[in-house]
PyMOL Python script that loads the backbone (N, CA, C, O; Angstrom):
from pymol import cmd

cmd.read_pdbstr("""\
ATOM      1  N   UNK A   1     -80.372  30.877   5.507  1.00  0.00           N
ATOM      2  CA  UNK A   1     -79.563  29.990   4.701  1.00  0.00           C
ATOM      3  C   UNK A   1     -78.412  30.761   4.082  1.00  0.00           C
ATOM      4  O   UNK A   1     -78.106  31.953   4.072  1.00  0.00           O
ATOM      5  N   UNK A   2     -77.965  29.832   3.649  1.00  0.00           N
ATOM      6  CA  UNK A   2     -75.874  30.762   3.194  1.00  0.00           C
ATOM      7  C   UNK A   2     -76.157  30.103   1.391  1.00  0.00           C
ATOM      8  O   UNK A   2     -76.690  29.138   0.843  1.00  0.00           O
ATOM      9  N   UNK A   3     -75.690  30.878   1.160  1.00  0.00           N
ATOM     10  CA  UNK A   3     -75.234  31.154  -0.568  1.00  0.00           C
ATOM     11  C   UNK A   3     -73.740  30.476  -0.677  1.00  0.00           C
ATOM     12  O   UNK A   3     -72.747  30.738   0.002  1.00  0.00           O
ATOM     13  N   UNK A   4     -73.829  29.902  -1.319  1.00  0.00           N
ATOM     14  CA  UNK A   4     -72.008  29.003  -1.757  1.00  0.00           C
ATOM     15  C   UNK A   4     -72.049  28.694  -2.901  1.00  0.00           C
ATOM     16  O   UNK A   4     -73.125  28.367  -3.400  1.00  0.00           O
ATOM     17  N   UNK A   5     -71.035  28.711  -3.539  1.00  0.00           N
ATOM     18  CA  UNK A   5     -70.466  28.975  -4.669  1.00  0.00           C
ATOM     19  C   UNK A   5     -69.367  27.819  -5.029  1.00  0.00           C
ATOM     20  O   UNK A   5     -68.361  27.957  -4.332  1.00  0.00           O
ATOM     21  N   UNK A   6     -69.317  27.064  -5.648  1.00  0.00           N
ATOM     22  CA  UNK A   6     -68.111  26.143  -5.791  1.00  0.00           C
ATOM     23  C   UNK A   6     -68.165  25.422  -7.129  1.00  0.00           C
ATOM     24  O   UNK A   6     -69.216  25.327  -7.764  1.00  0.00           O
ATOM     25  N   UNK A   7     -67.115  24.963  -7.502  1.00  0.00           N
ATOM     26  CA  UNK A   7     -66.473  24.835  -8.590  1.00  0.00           C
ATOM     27  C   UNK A   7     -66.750  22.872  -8.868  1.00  0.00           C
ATOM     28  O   UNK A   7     -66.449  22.126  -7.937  1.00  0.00           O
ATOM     29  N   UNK A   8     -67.252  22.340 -10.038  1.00  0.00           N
ATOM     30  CA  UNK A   8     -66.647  20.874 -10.077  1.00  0.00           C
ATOM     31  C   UNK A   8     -66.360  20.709 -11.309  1.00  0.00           C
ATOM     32  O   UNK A   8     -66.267  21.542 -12.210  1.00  0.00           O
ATOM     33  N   UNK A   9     -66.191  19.346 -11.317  1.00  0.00           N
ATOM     34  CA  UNK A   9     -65.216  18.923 -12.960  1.00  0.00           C
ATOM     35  C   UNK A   9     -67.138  19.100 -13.576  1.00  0.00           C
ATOM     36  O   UNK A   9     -68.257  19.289 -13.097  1.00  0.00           O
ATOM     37  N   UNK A  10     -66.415  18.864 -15.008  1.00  0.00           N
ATOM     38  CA  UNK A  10     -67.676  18.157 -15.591  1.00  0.00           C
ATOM     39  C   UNK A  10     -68.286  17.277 -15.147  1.00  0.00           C
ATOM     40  O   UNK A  10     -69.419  17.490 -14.714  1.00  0.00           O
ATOM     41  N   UNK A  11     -67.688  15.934 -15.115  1.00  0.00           N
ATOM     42  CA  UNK A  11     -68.342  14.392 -14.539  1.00  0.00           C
ATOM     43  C   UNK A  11     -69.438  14.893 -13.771  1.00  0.00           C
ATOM     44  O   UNK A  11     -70.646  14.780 -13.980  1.00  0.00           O
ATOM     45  N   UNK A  12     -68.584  15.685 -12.494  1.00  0.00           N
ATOM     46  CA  UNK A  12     -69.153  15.508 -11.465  1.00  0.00           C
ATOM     47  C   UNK A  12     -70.404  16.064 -11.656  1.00  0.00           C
ATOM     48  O   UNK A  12     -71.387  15.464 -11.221  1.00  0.00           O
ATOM     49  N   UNK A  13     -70.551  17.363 -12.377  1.00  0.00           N
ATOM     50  CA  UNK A  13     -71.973  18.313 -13.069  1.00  0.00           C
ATOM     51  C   UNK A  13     -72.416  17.028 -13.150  1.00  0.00           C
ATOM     52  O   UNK A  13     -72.780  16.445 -12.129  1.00  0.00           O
ATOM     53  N   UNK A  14     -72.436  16.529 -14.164  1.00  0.00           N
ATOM     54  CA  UNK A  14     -73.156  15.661 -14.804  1.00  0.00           C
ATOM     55  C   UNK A  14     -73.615  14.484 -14.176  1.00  0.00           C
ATOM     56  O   UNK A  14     -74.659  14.047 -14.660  1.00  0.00           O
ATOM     57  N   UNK A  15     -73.052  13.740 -13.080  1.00  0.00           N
ATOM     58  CA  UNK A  15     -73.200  12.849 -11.985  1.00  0.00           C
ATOM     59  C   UNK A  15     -74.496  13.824 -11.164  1.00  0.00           C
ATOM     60  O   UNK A  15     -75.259  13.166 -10.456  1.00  0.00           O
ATOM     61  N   UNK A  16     -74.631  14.661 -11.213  1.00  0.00           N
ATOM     62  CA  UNK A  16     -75.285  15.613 -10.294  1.00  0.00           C
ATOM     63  C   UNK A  16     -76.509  16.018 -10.680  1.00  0.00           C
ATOM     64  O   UNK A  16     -77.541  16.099 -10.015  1.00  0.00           O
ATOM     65  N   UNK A  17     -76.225  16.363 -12.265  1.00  0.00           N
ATOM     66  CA  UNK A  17     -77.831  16.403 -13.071  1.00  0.00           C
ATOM     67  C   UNK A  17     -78.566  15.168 -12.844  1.00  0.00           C
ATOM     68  O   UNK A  17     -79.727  15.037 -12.458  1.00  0.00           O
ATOM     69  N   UNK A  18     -77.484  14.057 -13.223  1.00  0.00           N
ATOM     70  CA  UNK A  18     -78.037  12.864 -13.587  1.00  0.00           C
ATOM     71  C   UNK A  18     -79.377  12.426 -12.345  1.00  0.00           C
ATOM     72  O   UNK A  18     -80.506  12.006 -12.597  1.00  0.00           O
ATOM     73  N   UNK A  19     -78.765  12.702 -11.022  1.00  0.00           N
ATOM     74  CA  UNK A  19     -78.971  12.426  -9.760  1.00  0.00           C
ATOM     75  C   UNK A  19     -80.191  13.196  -9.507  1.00  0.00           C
ATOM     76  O   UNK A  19     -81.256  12.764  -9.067  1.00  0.00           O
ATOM     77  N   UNK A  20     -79.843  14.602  -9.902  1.00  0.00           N
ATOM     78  CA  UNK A  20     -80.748  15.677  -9.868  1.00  0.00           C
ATOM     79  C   UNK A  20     -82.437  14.706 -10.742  1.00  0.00           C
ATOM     80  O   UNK A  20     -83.389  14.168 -10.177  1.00  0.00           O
ATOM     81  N   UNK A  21     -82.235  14.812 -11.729  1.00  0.00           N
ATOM     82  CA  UNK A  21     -83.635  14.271 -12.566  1.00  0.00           C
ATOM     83  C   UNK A  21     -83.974  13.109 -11.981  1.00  0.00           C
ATOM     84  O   UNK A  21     -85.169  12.931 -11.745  1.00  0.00           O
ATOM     85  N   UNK A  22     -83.023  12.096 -11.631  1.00  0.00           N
ATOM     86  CA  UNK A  22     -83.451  10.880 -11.088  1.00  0.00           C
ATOM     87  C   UNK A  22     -84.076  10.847  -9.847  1.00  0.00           C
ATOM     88  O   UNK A  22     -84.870   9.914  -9.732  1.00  0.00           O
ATOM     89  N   UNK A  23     -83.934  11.756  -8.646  1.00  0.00           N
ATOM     90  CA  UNK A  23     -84.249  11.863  -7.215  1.00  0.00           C
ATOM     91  C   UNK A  23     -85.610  12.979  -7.605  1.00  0.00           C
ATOM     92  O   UNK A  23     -86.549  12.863  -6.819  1.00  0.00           O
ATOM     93  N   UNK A  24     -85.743  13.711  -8.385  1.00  0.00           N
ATOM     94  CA  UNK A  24     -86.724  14.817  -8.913  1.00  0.00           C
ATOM     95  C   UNK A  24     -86.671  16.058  -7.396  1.00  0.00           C
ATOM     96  O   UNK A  24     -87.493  16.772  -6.822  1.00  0.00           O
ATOM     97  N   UNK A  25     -85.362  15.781  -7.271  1.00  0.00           N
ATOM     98  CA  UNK A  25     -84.684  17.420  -6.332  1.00  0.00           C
ATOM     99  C   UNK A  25     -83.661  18.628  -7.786  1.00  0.00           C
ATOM    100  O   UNK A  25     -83.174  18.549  -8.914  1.00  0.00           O
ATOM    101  N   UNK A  26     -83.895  19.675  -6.572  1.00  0.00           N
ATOM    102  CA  UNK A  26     -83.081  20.371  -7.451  1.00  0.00           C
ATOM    103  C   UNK A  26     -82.034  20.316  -6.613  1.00  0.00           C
ATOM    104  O   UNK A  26     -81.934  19.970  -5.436  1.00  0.00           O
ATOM    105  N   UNK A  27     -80.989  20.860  -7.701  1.00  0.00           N
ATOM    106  CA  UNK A  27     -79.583  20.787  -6.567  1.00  0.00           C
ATOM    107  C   UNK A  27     -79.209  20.711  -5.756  1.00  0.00           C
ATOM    108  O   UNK A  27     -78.514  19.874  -5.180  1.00  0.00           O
ATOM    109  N   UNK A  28     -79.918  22.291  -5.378  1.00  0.00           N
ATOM    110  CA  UNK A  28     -79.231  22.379  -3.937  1.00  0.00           C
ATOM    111  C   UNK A  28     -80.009  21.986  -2.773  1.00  0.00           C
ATOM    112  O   UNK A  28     -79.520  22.235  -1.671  1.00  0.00           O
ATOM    113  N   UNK A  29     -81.354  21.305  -2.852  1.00  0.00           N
ATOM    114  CA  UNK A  29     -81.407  20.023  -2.033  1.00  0.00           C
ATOM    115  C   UNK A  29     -80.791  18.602  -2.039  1.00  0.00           C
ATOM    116  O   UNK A  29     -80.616  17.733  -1.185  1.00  0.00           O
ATOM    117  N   UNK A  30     -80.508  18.749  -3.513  1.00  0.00           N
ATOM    118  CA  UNK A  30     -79.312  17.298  -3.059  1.00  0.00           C
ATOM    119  C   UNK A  30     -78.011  17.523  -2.651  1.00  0.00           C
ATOM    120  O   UNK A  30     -77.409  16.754  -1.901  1.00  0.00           O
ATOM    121  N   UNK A  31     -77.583  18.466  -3.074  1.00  0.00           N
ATOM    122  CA  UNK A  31     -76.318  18.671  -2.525  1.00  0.00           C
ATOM    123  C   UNK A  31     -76.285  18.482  -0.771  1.00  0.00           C
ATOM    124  O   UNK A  31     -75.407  17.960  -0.084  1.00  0.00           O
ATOM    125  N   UNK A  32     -77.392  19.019  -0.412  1.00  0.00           N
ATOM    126  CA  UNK A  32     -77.943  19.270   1.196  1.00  0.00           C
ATOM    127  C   UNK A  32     -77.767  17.962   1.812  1.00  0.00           C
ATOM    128  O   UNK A  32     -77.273  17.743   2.918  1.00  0.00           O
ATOM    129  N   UNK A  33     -78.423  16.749   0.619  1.00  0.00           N
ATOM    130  CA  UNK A  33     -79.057  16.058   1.592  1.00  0.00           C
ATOM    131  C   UNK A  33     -77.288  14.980   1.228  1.00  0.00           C
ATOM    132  O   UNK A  33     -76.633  14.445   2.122  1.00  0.00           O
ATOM    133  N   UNK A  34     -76.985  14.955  -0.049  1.00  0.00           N
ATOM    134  CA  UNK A  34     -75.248  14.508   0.204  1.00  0.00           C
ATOM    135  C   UNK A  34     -74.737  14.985   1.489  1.00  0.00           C
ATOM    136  O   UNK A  34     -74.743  14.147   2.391  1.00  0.00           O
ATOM    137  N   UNK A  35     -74.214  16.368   1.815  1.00  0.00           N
ATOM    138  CA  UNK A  35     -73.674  16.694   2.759  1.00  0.00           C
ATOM    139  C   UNK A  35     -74.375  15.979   4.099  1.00  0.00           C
ATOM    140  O   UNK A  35     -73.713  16.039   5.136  1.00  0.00           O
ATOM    141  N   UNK A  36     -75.710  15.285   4.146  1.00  0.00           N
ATOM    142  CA  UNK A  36     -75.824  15.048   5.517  1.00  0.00           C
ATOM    143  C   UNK A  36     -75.638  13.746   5.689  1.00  0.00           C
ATOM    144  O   UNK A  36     -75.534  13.222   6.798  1.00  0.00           O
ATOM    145  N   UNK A  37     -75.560  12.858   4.082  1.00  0.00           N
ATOM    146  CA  UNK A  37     -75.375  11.848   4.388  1.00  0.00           C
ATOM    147  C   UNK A  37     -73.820  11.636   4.695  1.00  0.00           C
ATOM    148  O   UNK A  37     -73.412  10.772   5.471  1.00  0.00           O
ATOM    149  N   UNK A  38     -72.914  12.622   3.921  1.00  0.00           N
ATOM    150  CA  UNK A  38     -71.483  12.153   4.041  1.00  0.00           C
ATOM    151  C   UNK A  38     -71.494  12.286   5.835  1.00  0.00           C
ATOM    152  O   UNK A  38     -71.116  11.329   6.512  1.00  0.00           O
ATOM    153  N   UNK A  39     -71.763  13.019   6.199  1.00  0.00           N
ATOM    154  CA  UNK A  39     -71.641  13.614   7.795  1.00  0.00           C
ATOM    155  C   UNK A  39     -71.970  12.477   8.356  1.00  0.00           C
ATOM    156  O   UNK A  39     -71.059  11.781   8.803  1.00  0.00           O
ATOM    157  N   UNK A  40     -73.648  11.931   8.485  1.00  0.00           N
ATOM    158  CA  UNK A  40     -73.717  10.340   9.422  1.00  0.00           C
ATOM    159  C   UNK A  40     -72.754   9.046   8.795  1.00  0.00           C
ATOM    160  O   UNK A  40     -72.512   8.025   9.437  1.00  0.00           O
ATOM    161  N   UNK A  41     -72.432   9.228   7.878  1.00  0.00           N
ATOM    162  CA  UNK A  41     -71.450   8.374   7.149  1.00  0.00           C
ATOM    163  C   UNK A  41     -70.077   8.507   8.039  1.00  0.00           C
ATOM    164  O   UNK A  41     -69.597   7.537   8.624  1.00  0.00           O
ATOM    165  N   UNK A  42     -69.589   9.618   8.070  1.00  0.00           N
ATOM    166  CA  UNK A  42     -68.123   9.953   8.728  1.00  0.00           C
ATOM    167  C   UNK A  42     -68.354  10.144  10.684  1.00  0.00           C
ATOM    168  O   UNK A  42     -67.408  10.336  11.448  1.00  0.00           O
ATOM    169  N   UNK A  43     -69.639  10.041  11.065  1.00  0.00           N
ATOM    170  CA  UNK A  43     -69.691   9.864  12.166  1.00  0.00           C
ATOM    171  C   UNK A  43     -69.712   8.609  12.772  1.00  0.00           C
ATOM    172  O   UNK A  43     -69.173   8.301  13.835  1.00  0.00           O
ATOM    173  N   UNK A  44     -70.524   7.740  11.854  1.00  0.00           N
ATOM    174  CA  UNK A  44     -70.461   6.139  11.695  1.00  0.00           C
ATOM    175  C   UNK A  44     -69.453   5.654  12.334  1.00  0.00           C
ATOM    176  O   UNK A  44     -69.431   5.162  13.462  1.00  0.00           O
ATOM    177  N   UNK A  45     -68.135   5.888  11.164  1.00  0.00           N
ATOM    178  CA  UNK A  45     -67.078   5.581  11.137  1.00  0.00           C
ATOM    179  C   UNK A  45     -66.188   6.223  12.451  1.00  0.00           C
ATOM    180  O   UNK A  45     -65.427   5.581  13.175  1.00  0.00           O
ATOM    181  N   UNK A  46     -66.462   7.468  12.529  1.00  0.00           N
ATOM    182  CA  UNK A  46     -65.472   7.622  13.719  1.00  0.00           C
ATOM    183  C   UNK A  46     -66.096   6.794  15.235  1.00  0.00           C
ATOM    184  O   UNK A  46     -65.442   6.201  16.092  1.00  0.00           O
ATOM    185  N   UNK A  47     -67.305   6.984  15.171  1.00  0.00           N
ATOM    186  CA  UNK A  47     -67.788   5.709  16.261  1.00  0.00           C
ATOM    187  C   UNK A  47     -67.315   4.418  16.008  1.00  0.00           C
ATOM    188  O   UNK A  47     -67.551   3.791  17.040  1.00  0.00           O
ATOM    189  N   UNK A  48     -66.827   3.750  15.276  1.00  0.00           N
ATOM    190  CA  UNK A  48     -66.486   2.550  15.175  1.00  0.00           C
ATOM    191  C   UNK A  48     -64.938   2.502  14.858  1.00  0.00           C
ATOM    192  O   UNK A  48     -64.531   1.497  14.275  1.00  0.00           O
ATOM    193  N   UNK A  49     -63.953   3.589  15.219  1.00  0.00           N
ATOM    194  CA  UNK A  49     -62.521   4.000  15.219  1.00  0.00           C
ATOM    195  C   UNK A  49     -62.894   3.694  16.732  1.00  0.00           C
ATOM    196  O   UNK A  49     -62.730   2.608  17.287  1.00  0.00           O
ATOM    197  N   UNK A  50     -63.435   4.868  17.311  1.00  0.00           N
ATOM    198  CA  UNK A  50     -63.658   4.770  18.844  1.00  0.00           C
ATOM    199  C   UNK A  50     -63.709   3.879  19.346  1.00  0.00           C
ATOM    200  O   UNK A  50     -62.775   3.588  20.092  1.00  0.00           O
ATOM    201  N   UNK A  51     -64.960   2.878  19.181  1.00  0.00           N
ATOM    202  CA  UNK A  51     -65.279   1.931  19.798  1.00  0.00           C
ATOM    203  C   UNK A  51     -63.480   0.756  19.470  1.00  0.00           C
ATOM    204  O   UNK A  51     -62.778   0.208  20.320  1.00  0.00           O
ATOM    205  N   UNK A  52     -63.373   0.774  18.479  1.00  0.00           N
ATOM    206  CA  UNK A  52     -62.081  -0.338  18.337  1.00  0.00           C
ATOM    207  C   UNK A  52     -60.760  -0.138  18.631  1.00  0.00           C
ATOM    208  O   UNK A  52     -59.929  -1.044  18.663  1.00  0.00           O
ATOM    209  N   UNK A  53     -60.475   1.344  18.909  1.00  0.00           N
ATOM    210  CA  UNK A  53     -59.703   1.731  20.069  1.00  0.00           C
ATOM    211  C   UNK A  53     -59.624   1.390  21.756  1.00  0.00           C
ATOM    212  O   UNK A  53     -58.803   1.072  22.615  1.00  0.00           O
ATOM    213  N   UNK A  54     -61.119   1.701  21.588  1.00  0.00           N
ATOM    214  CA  UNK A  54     -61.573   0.465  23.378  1.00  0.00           C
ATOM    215  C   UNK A  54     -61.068  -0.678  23.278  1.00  0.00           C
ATOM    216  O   UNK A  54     -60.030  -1.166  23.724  1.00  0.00           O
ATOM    217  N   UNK A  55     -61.962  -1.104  22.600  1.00  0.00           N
ATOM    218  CA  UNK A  55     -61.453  -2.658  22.354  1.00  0.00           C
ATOM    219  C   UNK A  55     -59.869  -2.891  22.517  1.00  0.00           C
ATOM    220  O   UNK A  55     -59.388  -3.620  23.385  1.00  0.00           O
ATOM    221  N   UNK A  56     -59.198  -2.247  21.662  1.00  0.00           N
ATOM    222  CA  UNK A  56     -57.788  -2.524  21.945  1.00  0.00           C
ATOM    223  C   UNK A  56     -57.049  -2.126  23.149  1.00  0.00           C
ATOM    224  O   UNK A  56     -56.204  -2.820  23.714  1.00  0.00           O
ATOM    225  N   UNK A  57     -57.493  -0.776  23.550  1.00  0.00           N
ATOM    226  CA  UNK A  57     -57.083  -0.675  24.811  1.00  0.00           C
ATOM    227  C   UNK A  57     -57.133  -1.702  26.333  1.00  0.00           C
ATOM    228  O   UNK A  57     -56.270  -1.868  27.195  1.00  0.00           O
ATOM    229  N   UNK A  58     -58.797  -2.373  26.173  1.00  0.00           N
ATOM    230  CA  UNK A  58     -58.939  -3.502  26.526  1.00  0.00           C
ATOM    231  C   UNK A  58     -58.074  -4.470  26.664  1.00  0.00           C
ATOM    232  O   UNK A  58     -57.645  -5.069  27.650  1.00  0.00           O
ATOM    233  N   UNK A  59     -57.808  -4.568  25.156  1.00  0.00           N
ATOM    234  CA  UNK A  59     -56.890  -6.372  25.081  1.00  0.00           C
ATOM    235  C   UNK A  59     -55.829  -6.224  25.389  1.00  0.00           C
ATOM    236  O   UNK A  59     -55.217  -7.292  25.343  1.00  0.00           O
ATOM    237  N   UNK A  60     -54.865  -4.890  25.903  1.00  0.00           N
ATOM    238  CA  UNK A  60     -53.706  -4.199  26.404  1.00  0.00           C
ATOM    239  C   UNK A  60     -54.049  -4.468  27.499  1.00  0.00           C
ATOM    240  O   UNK A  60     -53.603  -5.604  27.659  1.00  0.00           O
ATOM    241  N   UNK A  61     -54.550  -4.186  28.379  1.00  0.00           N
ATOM    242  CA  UNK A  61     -54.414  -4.018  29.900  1.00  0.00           C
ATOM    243  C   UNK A  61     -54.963  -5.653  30.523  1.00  0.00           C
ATOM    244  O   UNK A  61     -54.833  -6.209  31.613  1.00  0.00           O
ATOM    245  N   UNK A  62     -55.660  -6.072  29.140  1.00  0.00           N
ATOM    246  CA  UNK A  62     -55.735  -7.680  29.798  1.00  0.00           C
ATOM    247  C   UNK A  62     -54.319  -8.921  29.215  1.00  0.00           C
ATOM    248  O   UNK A  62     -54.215 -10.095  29.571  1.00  0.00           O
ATOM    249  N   UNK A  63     -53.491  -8.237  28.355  1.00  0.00           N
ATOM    250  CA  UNK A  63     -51.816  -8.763  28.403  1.00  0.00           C
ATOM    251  C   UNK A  63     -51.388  -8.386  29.468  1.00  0.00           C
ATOM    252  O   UNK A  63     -50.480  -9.094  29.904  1.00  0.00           O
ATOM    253  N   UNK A  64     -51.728  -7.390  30.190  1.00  0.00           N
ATOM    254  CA  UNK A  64     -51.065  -6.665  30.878  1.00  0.00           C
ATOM    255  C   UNK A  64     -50.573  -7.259  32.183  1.00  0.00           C
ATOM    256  O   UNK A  64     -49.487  -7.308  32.760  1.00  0.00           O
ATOM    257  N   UNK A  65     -52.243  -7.845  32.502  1.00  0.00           N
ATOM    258  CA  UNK A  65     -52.703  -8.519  33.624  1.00  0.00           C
ATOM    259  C   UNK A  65     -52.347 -10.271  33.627  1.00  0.00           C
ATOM    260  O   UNK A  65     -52.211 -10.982  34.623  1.00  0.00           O
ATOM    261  N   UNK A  66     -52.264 -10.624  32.366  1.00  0.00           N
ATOM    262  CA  UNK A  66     -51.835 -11.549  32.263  1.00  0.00           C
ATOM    263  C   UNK A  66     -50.558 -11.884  32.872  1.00  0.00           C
ATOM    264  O   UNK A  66     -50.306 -12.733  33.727  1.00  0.00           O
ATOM    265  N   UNK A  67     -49.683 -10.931  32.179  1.00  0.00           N
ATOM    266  CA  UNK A  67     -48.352 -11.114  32.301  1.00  0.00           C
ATOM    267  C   UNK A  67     -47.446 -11.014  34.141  1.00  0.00           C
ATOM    268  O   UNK A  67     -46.381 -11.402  34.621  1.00  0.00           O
ATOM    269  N   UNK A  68     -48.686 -10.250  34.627  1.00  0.00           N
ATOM    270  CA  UNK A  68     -48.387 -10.166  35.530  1.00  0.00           C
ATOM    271  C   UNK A  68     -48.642 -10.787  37.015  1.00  0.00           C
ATOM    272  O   UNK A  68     -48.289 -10.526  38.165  1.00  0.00           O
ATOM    273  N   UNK A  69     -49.624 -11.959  36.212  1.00  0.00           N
ATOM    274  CA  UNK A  69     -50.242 -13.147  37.097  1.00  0.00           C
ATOM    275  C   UNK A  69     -49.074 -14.201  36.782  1.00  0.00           C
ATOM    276  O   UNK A  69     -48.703 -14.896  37.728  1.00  0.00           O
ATOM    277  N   UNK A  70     -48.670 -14.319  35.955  1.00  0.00           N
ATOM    278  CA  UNK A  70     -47.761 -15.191  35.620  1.00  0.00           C
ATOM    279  C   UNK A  70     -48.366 -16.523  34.807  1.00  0.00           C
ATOM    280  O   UNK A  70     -49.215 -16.065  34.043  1.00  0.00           O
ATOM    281  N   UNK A  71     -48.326 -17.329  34.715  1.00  0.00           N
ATOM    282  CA  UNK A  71     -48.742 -18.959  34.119  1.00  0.00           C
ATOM    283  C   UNK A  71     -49.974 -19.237  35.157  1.00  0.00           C
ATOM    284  O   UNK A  71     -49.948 -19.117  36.382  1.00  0.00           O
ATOM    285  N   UNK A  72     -50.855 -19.566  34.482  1.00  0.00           N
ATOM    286  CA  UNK A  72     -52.068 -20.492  34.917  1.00  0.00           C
ATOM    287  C   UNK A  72     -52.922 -21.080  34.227  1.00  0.00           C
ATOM    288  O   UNK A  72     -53.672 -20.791  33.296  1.00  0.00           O
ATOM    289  N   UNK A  73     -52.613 -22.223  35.022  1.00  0.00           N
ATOM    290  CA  UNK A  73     -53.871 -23.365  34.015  1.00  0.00           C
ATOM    291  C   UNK A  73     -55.348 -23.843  34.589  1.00  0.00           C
ATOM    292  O   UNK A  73     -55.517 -24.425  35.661  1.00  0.00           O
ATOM    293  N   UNK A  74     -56.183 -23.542  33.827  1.00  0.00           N
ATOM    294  CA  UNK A  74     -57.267 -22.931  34.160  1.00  0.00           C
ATOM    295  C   UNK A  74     -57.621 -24.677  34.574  1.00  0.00           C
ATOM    296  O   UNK A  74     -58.071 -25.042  35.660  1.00  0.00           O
ATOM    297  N   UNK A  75     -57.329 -25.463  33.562  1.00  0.00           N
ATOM    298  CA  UNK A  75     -57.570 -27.093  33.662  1.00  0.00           C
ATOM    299  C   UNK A  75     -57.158 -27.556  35.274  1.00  0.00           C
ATOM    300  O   UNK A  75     -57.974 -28.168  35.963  1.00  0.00           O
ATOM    301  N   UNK A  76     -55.866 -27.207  35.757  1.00  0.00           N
ATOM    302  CA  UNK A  76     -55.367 -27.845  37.169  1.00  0.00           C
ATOM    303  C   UNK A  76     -56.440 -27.344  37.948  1.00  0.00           C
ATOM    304  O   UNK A  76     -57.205 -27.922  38.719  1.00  0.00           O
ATOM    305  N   UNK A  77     -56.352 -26.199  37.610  1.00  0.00           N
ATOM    306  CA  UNK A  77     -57.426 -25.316  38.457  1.00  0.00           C
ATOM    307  C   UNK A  77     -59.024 -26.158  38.943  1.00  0.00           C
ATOM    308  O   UNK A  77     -59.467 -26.309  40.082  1.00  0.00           O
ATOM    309  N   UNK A  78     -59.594 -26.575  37.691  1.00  0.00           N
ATOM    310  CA  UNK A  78     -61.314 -26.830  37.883  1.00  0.00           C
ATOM    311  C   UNK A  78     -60.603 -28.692  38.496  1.00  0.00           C
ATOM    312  O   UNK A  78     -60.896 -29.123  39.611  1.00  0.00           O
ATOM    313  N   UNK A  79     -59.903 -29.318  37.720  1.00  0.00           N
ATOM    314  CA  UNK A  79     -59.565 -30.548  38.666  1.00  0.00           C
ATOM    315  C   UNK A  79     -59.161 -30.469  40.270  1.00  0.00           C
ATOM    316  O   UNK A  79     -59.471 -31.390  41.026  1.00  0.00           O
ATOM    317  N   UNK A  80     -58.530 -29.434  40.679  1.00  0.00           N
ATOM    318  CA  UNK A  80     -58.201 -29.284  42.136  1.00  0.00           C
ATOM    319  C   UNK A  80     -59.174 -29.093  42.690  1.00  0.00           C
ATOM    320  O   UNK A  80     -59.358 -29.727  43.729  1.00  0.00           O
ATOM    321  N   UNK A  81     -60.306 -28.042  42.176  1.00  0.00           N
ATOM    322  CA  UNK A  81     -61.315 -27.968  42.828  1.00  0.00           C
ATOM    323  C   UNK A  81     -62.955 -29.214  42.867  1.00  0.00           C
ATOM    324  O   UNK A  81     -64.033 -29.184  43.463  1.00  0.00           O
ATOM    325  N   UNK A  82     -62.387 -30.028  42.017  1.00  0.00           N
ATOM    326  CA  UNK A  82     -63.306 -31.329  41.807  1.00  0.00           C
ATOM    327  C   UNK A  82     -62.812 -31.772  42.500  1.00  0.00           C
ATOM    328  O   UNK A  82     -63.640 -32.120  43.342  1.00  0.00           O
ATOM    329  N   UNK A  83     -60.954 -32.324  43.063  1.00  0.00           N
ATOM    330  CA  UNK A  83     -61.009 -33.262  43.402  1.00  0.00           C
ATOM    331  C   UNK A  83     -61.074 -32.806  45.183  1.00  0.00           C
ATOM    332  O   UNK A  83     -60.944 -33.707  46.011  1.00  0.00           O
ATOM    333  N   UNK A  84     -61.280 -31.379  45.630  1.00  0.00           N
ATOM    334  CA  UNK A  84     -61.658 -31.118  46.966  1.00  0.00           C
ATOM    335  C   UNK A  84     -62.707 -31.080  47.297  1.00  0.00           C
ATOM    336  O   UNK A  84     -62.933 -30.991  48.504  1.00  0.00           O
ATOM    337  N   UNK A  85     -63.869 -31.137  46.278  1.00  0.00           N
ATOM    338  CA  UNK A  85     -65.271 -31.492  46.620  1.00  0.00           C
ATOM    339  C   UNK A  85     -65.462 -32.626  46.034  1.00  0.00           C
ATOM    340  O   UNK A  85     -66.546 -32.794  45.475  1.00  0.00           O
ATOM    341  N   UNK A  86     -64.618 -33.523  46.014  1.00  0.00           N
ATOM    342  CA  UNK A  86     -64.769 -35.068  46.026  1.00  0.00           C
ATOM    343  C   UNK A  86     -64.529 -35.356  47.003  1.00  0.00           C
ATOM    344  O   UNK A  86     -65.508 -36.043  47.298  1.00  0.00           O
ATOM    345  N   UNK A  87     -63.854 -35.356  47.887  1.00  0.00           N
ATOM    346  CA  UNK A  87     -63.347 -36.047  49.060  1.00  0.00           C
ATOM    347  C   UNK A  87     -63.959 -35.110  50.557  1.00  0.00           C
ATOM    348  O   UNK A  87     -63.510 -35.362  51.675  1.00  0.00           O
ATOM    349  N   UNK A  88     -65.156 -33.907  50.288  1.00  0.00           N
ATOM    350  CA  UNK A  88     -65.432 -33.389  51.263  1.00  0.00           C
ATOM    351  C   UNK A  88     -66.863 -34.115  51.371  1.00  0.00           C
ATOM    352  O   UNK A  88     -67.725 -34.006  52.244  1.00  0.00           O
ATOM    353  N   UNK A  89     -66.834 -34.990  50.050  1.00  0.00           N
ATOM    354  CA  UNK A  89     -68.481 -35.526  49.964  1.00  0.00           C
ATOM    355  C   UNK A  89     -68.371 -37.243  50.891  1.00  0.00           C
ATOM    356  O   UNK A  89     -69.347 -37.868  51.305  1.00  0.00           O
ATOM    357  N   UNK A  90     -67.519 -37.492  50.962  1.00  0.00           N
ATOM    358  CA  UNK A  90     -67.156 -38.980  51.421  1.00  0.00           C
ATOM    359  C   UNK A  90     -67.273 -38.760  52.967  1.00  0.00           C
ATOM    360  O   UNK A  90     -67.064 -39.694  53.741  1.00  0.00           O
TER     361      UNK A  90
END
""", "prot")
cmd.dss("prot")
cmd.show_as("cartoon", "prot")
cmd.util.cbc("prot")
cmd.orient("prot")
């Protein structure tokens, strides 16, 4: 294990005792177990940057595709094809 040394306001001491007596850890297991929560906390989050970067990259390349099909209506579409398996049934 590593030895560290660092500096806080008062509050924060005192946010820390407070925490300290209330959890019945000493410090520098809470400090430990802060640091691991900030860490799955900030990994969380960058997984869900990631993931909504997909996503957008996604909805880019499906303008993309859009734009490059040109106009279509999905409605003419399912009627054309009703009304050619209407008249293949007669």
């Amino acid at each position: 294990m590593k030895r560290l040394n660092i500096t806080i306001s008062d509050g924060v001491f005192k946010d820390l005792e407070d925490l300290k007596e209330e959890e019945k850890l000493n410090r520098s297991e809470l400090i430990r177990k802060a640091i691991i929560l900030y860490k799955n906390e900030f990994e969380k989050k960058l997984k869900e940057k990631r993931r909504k970067e997909k996503v957008m990259h996604a909805i880019q390349e499906i303008n993309k595709l859009r734009e490059s099909t040109g106009i279509w209506d999905g409605v003419s579409e399912i009627r054309r094809f009703r009304d050619s398996r209407g008249r293949n049934n007669i």
